[in-house]
C-alpha positions as CSV (number, residue, x, y, z in Angstrom):
1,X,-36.6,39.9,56.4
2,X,-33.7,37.7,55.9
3,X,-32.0,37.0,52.9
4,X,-33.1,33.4,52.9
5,X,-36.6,34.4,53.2
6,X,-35.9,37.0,50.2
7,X,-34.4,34.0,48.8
8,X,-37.5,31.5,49.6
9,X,-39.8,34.2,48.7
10,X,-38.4,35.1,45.0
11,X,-38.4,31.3,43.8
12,X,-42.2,31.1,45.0
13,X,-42.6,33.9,42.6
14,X,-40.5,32.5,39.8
15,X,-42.3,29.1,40.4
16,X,-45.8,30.8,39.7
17,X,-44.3,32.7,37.0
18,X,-43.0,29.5,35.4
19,X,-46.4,27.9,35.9
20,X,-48.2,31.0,34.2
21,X,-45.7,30.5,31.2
22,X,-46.3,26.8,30.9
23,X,-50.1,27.9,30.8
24,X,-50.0,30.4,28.2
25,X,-47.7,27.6,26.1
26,X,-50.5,25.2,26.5
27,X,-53.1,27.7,25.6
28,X,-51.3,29.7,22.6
29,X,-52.5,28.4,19.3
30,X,-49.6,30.8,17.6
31,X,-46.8,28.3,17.2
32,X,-44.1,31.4,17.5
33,X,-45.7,32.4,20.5
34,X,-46.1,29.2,21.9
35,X,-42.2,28.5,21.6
36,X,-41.7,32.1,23.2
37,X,-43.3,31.1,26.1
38,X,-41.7,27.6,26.5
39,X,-37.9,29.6,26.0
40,X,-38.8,31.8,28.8
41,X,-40.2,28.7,31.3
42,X,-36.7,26.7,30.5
43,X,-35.4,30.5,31.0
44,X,-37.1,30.4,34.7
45,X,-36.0,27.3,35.6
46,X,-32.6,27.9,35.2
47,X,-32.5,31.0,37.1
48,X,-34.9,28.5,39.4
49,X,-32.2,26.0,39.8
50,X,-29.4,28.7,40.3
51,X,-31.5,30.3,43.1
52,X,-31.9,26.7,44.8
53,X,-28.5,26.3,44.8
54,X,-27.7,29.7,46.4
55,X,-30.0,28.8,48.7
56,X,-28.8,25.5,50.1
57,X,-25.2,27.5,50.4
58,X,-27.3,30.3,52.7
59,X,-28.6,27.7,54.5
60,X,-25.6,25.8,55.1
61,X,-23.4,29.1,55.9
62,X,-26.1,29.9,57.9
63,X,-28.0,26.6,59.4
64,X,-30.2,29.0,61.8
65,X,-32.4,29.9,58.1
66,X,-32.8,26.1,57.4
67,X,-36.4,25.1,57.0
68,X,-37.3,28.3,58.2
């Protein structure tokens, strides 16, 4: 396995983990827990949108893992 497809396959993770956060916010009737688990999905997408961006530098150092 490539590192792009490591890559790829970690922010399909992160993604579902960020969704399951966003769930349990929307479900949570504990205000403190509720805010826990929107800090952690803003948490996710910033290591979401760092990940992306090492990504599109992979793929552009490397345009054979593009799309791929």
């Amino acid at each position: 396995m490539t590192v792009a497809s490591k890559v790829k396959q970690t922010l399909a993770q992160l993604r579902g983990a960020q969704s399951t956060l966003k769930l349990y916010s929307a479900a949570s009737r504990d205000e403190e827990a509720k805010a826990a688990f929107i800090d952690a999905a803003s948490v996710t997408g910033e290591v979401i949108a760092d990940l992306e961006d090492r990504l599109r530098t992979i793929e552009s150092q490397e345009p054979q893992y593009k799309g791929k």
